[in-house]
C-alpha beads as a LAMMPS data file, in Angstrom:
LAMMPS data file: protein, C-alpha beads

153 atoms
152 bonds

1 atom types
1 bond types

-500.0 500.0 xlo xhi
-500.0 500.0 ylo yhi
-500.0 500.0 zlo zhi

Masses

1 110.0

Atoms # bond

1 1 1 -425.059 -41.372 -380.376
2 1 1 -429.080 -41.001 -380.748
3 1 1 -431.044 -44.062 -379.964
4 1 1 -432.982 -45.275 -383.159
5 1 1 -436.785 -45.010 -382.287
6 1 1 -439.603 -46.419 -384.060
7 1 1 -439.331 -48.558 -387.626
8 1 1 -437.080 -48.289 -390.431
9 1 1 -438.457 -46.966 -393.408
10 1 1 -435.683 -48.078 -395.840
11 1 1 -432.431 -47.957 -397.000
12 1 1 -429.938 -44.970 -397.763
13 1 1 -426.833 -45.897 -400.253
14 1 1 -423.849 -44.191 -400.414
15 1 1 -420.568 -44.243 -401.419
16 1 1 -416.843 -43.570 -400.280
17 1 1 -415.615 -41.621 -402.649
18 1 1 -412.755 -43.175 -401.282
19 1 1 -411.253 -46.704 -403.168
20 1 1 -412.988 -49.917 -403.217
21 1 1 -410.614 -51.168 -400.348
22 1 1 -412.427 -48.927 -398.130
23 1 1 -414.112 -51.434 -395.313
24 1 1 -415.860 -50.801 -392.003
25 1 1 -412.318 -51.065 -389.948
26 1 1 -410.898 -48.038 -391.507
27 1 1 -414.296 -45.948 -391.805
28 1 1 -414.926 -46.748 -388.437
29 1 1 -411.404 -45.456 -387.408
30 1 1 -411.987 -42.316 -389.254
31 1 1 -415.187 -41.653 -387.858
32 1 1 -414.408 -42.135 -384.546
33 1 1 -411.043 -40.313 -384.737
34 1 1 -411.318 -37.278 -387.283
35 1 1 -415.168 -37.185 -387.281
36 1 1 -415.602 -37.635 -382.938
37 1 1 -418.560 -39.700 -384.066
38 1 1 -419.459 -42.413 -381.184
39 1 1 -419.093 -45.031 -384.089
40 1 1 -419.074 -45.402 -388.308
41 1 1 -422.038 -43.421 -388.960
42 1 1 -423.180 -46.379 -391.664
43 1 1 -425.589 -49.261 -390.614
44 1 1 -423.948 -51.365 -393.191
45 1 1 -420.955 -51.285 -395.646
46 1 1 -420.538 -53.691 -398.975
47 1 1 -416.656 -54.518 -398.342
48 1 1 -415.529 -55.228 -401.782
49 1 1 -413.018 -58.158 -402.721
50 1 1 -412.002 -59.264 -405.917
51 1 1 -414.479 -57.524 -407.432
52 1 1 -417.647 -58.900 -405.176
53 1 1 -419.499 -57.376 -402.477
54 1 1 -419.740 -58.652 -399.172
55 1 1 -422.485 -57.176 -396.585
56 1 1 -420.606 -56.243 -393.396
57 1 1 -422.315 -54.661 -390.006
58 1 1 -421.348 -51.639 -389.092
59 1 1 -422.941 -48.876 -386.483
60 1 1 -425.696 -51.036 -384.819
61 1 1 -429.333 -50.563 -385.982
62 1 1 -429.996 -49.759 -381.930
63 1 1 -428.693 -45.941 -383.248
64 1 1 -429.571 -43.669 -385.732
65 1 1 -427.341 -43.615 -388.466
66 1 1 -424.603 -40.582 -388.919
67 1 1 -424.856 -40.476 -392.480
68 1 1 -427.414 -38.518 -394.159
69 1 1 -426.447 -35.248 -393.292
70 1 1 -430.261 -34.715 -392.340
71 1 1 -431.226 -36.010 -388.604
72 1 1 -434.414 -37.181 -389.470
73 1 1 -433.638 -39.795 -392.283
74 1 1 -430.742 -40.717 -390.368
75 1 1 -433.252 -41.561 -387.774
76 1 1 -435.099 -43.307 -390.610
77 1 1 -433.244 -44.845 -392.668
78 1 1 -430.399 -47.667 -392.563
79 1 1 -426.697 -46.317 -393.909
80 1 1 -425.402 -48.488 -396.596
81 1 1 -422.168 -47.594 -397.827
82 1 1 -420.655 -48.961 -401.208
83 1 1 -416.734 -48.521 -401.362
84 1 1 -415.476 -46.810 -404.079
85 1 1 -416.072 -43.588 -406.307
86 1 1 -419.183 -43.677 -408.214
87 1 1 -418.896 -40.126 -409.686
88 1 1 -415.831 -41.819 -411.480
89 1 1 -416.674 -45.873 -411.777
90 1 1 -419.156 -47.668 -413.066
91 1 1 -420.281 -50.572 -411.265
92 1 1 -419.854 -53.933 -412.834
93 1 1 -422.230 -56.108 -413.513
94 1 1 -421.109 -58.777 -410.277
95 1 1 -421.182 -55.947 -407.525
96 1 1 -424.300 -54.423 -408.770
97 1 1 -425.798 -57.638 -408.463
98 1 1 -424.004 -58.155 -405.165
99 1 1 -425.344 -54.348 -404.329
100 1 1 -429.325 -55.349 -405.223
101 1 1 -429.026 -58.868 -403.093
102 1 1 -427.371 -56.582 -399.768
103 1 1 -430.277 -54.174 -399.997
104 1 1 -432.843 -56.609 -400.459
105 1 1 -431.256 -58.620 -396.987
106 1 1 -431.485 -55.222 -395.224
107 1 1 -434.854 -54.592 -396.778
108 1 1 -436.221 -58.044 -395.508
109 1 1 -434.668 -58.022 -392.222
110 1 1 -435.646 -54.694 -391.577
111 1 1 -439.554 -55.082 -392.784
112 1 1 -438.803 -51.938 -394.685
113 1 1 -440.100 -50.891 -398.049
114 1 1 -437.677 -47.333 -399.010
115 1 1 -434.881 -46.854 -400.490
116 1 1 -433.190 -43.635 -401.543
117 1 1 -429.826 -42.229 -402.341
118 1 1 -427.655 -39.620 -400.224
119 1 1 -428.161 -36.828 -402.903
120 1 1 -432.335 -37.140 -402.598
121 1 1 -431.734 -35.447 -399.632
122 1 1 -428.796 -33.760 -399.568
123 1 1 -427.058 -31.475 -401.650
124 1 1 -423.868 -34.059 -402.955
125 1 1 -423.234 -36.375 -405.818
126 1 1 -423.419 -39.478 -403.442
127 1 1 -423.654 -41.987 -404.137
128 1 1 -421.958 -41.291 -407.433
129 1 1 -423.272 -39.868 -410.577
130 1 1 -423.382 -43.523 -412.494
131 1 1 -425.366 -45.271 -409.921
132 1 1 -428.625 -44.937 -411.144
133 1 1 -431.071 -44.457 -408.712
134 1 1 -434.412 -45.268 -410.768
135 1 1 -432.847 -48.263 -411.851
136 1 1 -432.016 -49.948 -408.461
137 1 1 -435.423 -48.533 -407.389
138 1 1 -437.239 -51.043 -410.704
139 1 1 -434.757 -53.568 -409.943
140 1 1 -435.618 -54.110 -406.100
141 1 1 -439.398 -53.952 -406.750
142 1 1 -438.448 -57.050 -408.873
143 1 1 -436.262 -58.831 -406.681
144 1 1 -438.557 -58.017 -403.777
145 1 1 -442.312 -58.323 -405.628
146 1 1 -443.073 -54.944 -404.227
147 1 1 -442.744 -51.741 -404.867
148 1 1 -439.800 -49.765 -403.654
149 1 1 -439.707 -46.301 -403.535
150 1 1 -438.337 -43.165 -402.165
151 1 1 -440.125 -42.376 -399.147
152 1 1 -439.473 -38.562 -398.371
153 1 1 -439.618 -37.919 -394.718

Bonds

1 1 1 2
2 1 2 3
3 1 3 4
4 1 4 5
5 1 5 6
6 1 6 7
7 1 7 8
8 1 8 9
9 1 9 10
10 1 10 11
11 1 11 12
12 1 12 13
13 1 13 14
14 1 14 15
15 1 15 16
16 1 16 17
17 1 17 18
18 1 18 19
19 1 19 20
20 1 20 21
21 1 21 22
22 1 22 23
23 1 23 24
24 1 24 25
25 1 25 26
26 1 26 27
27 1 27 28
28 1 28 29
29 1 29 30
30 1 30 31
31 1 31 32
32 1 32 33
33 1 33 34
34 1 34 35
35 1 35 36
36 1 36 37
37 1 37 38
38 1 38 39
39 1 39 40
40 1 40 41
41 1 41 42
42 1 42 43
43 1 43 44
44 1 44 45
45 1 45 46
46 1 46 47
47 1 47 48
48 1 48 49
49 1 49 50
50 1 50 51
51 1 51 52
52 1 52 53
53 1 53 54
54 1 54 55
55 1 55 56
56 1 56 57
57 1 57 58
58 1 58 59
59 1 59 60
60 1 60 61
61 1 61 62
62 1 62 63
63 1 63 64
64 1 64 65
65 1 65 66
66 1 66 67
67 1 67 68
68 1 68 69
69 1 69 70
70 1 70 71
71 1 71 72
72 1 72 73
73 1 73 74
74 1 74 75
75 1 75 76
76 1 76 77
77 1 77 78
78 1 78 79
79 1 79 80
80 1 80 81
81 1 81 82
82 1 82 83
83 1 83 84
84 1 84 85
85 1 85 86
86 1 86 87
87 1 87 88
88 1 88 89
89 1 89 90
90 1 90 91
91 1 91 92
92 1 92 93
93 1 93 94
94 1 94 95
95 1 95 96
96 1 96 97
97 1 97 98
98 1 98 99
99 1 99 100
100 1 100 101
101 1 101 102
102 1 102 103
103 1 103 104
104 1 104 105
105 1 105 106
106 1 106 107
107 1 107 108
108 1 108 109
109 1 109 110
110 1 110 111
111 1 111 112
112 1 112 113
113 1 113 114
114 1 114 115
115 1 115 116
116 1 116 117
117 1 117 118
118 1 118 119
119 1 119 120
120 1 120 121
121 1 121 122
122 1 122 123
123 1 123 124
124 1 124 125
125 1 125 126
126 1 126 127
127 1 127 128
128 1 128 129
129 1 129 130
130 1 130 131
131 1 131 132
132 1 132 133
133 1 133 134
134 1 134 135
135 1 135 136
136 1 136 137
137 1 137 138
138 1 138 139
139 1 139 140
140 1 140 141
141 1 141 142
142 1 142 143
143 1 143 144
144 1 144 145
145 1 145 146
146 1 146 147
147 1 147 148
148 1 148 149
149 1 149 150
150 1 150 151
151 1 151 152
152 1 152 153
């Protein structure tokens, strides 16, 4: 695994494309076992139960991340990982909530003012085709008082 050097400039989402009962257990078992990865290559992952999201550690913030596809925003930027297939599911309104309040945590802890999705960099649909990028972008910059944007590296 890389060592993470200097700051964080924000936060990457992505998504499964699994099922919602994805968690940081089994990704980290695949990972490390089909993938050889040192660890799971997210930062974070929004475990989802009954519908809610609940913010759960994953690869420590000591690392880069092994998530972007891209070494230098996984260098940059935190892994967040939402559960589930976004291509095919909507959010509701309660994880989407749950979603904004997990990046703004990371955001705040982190002193970082980005935030992007996996396809703004890559060549994928992640994190789904109905999460709406612009959106979560207007609706963090309100949450936070700041603007949020996508910083390209």
């Amino acid at each position: 695994m890389i060592k993470h050097t200097g700051p964080w400039v924000g936060v990457m989402l992505h998504h499964s494309a699994g099922t919602v009962k994805d968690c940081v257990s089994s990704m980290r078992n695949y990972h490390i076992y089909h993938k050889h990865w040192g660890d799971i290559g997210y930062h974070y992952v929004l475990e989802i139960k009954n519908g809610r999201g609940y913010l759960k550690e994953g690869r420590s913030l000591n690392f880069a991340g092994a998530h972007a596809g891209v070494n230098k925003y996984n260098q940059k930027y935190i892994g967040l990982c939402l559960p589930g297939n976004y291509s095919l599911n909507s959010l509701s309104k309660g994880l989407y909530d749950d979603l904004i309040g997990a990046i703004c945590t990371i955001m705040k802890k982190n002193n970082c003012s980005g935030f992007c999705g996996h396809r703004e960099v890559k060549n994928t649909e992640c994190p789904g085709k109905k999460i709406h990028l612009d959106k979560i972008r207007e609706d963090l910059s309100a949450k936070l008082g700041r603007e949020v944007k996508f910083i390209k590296l």
